[in-house]
N, C-alpha and C positions, 0 to 999 in steps of 0.2 A: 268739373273739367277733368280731374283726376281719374274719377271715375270712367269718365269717357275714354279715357286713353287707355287707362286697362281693359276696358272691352274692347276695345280695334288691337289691342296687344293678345288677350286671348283670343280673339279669333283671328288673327295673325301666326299665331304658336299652332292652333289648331287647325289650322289652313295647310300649314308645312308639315306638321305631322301623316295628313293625312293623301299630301302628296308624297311623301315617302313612303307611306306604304303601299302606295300607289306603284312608286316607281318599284319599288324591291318585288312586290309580286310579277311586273313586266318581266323584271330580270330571271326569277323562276320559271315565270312558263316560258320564254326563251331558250332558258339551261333546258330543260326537260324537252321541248322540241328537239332539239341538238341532242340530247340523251336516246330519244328516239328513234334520232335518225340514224347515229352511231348503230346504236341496236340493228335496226333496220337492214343499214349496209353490210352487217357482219352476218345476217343471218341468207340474205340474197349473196353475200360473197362464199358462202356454205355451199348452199344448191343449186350455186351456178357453178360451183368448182374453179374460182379466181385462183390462180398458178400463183399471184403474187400471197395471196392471204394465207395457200399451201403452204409456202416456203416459210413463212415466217411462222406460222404455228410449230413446223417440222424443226426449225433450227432454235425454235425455244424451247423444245421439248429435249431435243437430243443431247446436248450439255449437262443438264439435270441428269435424266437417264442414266449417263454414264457414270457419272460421280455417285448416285445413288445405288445402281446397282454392284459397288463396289465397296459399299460404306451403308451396311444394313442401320448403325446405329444414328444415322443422322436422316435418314428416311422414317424412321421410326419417334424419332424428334420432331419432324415435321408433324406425322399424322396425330402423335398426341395432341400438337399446339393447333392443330384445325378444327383436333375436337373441343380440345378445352375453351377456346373463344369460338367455339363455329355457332353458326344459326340454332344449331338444337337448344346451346346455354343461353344464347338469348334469349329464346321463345320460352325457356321457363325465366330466367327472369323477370322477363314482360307480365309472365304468368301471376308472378308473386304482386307484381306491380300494379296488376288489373285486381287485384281482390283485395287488393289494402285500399286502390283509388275508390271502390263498392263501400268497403267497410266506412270507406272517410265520408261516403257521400258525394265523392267527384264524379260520376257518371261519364262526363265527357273524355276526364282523363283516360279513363279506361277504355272506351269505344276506339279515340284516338289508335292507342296498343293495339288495341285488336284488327282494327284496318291497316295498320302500317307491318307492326312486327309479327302478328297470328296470319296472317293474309296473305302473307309473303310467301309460307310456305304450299296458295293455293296456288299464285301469280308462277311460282318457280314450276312446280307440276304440270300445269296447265303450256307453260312454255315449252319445257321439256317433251310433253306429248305433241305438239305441233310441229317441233324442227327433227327430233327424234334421230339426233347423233349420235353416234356408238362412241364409246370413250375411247382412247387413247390405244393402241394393243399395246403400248411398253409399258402401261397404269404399272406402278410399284407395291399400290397396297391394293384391296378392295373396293369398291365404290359399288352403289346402286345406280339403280336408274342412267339414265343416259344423258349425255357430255355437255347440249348447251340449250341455254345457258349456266354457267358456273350458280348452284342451287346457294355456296357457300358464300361466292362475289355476295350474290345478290340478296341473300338475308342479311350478314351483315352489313352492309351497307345501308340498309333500310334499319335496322336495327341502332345500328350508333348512331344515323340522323332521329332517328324517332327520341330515344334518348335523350341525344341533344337539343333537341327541339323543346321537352321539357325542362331540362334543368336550365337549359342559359338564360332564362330571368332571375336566377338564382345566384350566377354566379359576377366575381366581379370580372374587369376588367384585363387584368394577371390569369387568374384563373383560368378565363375564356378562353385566354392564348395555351396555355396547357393541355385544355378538353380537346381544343381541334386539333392538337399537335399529334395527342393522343389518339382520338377516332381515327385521323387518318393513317397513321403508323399501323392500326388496329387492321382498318380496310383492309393497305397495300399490301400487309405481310401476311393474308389469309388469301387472297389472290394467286400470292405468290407461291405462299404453299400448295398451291392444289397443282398449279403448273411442278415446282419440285415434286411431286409426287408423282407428276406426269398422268395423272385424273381426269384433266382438265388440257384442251390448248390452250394457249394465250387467247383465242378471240373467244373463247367463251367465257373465260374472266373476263375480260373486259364489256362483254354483252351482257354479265349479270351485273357490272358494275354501272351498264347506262340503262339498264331495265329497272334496276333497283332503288336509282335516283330520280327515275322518271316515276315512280309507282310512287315515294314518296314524294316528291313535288305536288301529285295528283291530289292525293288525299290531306297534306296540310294547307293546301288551299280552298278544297271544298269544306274542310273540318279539320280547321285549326284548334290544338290543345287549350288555348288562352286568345279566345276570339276579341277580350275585350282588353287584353296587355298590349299598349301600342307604347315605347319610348321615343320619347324626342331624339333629336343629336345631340349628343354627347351625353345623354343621360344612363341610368340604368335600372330598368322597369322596378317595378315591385313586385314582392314574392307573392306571386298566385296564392290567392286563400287569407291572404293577409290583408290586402288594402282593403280602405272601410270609405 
């Protein structure tokens, strides 16, 4: 009898498990749809020349602007800290990441990397050549290439979720709430910089920040890092590489 009732209890645990991962991927490709379509709207509000999207680019731009070209040392503050967290430093970190996950033997970890944070910088190009906006004329410092989407939004953003994606079966509880407290601080304030620098408008931050959540949505659900880590509610997985 005992018996019996733990097997209708495990496949009762394994039933809801496996409708929740059910449900969490719904809620992904939903977000990314609406990521999309954000995108989408921002880049038709471009080339159809929306008066209202003008104004709001123009009057996020022009307050920076002015502060900054008045205050060489704090424009100069900015462009450091875009470099120093921008998409290039991730892309070598990633780099480090993919040749240690080779050395260990995780193949998939590393593929992961390579489709989310190396790939980014194909997805960002490839976008940049098809809307092919001129940057900003009040830009404060340098920039290549041309304005949207934001190359910066949108790597880090694919970058701290790719990250993330790996370490959170790792961490606990406390921690978790740190890491995304963190990411997102991380995101917002790279966004933001490229608008104070006047680089970037507001809608092309924000178009590399729903391109970039939409490219990784894409890709952790066709290839997931830990296809085979699923946690119940209220549990907390086990360390990838560890459970036997």
């Amino acid at each position: 009898m005992s018996s019996t009732v733990a097997r209708k209890h495990g496949k009762s645990v394994g039933a809801g498990r496996d409708d929740l991962v059910k449900t969490g991927a719904k809620w992904l490709i939903v977000s990314a749809v609406v990521a999309v379509a954000v995108y989408a709207a921002l880049w038709i509000g471009y080339a159809m020349q929306w008066t209202w999207l003008a104004d709001l680019d123009d009057a996020g731009l022009a307050g920076p602007y002015r502060y900054g070209s008045a205050h060489p040392a704090w424009v100069t503050a900015w462009d450091v800290f875009c470099t120093v967290l921008g998409p290039f430093a991730f892309r070598l970190l990633a780099l480090v990441m993919i040749v240690v996950a080779l050395v260990r033997r995780r193949p998939r970890i590393a593929l992961f990397l390579v489709l989310t944070v190396e790939l980014s910088a194909v997805t960002t190009e490839l976008a940049k050549f098809l809307v092919d906006r001129p940057r900003p004329a009040t830009a404060l410092v340098h920039a290549l290439s041309t304005s949207f989407p934001s190359g910066h939004a949108l790597g880090v953003m694919v970058s701290v979720l790719a990250l993330s994606a790996l370490a959170w079966p790792t961490l606990g509880p406390r921690l978790r709430g740190w890491w995304v407290a963190t990411g997102a601080l991380i995101v917002v304030a790279i966004g933001v910089g490229r608008v104070v620098l006047n680089v970037h408008h507001p809608s092309d931050v924000v178009a590399g920040w729903a391109l970039g959540y939409a490219w990784f949505v894409a890709v952790y659900l066709l290839y997931p890092p830990y296809p085979a880590t699923v946690a119940a509610v209220g549990e907390t997985p086990a360390v990838p590489g560890n459970a036997r």
